[in-house]
C-alpha positions in Angstrom: 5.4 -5.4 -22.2 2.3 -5.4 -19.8 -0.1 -2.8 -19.2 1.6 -2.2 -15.7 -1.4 -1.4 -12.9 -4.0 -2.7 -15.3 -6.3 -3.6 -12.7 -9.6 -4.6 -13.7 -11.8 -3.9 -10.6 -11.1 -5.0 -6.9 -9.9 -3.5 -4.3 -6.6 -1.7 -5.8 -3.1 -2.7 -4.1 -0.3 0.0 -3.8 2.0 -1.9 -3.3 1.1 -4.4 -6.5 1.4 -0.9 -8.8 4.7 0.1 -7.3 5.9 -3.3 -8.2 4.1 -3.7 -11.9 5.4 -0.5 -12.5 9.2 -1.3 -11.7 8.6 -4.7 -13.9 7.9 -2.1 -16.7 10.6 0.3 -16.2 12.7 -2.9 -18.2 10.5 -3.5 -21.0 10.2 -1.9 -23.8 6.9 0.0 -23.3 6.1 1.3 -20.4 2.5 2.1 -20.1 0.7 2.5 -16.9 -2.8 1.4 -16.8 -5.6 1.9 -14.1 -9.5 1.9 -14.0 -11.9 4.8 -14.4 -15.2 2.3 -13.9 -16.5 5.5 -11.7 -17.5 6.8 -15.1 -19.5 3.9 -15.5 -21.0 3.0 -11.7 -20.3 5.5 -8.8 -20.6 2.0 -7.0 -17.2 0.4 -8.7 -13.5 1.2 -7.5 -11.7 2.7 -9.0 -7.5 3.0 -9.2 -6.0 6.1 -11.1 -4.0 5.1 -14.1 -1.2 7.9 -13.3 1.6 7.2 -11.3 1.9 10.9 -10.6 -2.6 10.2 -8.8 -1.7 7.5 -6.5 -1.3 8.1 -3.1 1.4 9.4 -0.7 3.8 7.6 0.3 3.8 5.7 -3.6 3.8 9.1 -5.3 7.1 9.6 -4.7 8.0 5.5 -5.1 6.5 6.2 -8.3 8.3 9.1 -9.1 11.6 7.2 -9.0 10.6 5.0 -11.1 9.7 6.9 -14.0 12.8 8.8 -13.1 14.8 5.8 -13.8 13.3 5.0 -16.4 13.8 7.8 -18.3 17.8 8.4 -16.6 18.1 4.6 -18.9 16.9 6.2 -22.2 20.2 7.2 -23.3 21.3 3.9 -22.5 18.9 1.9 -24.3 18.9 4.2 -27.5 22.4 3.4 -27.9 22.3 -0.3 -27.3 19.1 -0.1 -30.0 21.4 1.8 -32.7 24.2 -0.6 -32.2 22.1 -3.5 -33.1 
C-alpha cells in the first residue's frame, strides 16, 4: 500500500491526490495522508490529510472514491475467505 497524498511539503497538487487516492482504492490499505507542518511553521504549506478537507471540485472526486471503495468491500471480503 502507499500512504496515498503523503506529501511532504511543496506546493500540494489536486489533481496528484485525486489520482494517489484512486491507486489506493485497489490496495489493500487505504490510508490517506497529508501535512499539518502549520503546527510546526505558520510559514510551511500545508495539504489536509482528509479527502472529505480538500477543495471543491475534488471533494466530491474524492467522495467517489471512497464510495467505491467501500461499494468493493463485499467483494474483496469474499475473495479473502475463499482463499
Amino acid at each position: 500500500h502507499s500512504d496515498a497524498g503523503g506529501f511532504a511539503g511543496g506546493e500540494g497538487d489536486n489533481e496528484l491526490y485525486i489520482r494517489w487516492l484512486q491507486f489506493a482504492t485497489f490496495t489493500p490499505i487505504f490510508r490517506p495522508h497529508g501535512t499539518a507542518l502549520f503546527d510546526i511553521d505558520k510559514n510551511a504549506y500545508s495539504f489536509p490529510s482528509e479527502p472529505a478537507l480538500i477543495d471543491t471540485p475534488y471533494r466530491a472526486i474524492a467522495k467517489s472514491i471512497v464510495d467505491l471503495r467501500y461499494a468493493l468491500l463485499p467483494y474483496n471480503y469474499t475473495l479473502a475467505y475463499r482463499q
